[in-house]
C-alpha positions in Angstrom: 107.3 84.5 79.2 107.9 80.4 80.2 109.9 78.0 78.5 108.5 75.6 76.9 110.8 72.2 77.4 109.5 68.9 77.4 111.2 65.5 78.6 110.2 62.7 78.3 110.0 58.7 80.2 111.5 55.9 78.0 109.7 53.0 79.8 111.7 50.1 78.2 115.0 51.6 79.2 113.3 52.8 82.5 115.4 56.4 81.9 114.4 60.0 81.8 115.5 61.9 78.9 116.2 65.9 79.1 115.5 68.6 76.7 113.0 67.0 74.3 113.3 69.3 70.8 111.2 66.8 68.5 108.0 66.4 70.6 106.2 64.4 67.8 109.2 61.8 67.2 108.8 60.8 71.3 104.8 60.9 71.0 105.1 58.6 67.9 107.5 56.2 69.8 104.7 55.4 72.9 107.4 57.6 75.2 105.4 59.5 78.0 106.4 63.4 77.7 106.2 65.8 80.7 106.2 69.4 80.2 108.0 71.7 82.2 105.8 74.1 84.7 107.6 77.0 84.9 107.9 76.4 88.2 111.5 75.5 90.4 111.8 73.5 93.4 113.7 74.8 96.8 116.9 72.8 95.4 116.4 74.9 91.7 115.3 72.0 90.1 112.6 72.4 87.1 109.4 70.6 88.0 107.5 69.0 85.4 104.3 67.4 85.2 104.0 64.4 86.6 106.9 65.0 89.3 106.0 63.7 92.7 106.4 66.8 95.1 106.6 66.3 98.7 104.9 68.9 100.9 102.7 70.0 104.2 99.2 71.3 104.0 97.7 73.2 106.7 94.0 72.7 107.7 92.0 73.9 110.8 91.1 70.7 113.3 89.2 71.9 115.8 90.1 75.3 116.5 93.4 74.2 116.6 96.1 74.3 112.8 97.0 71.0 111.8 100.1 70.8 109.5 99.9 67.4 107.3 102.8 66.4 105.4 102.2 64.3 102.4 103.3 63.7 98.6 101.7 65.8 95.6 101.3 65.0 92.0 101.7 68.0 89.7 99.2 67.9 87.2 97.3 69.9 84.9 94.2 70.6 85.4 92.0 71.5 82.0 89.1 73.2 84.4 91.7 75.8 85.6 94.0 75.9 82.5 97.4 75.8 84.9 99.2 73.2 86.6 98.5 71.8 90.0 99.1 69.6 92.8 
């Protein structure tokens, strides 16, 4: 099983704070919570959602593959009930 951790974006401040344990005190104060995905990063780094994820994509072009790098929002998506980019 996942954990659940939130953190959250303290716009005034313009910091990130870890390890959220009161999620209702942060939603209450207008801060903007991310929760964590489960998923790590090649560094080991927890991604949560909303993290800007840079990537490649790999599409066929005219018989021939076409890798495309390009940047990826991790979202979640309420049609699939997991998280995306």
């Amino acid at each position: 099983m996942r954990e659940i951790n939130f953190r959250a974006w303290a716009e005034l401040a313009q910091e990130m704070i870890e390890d959220i344990a009161n999620v209702k005190a942060y939603q209450s104060q207008g801060f903007y919570l991310m929760q964590y995905t489960g998923l790590l990063d090649k560094n080991g780094r927890e991604i949560y959602e909303g993290d800007i994820i840079r990537g490649t994509k790999k599409l066929v072009v005219d018989d021939k593959l076409t890798t495309l790098k390009r940047l990826f929002v991790c979202e979640y998506s309420n049609e699939f009930a997991r998280f995306s980019l």
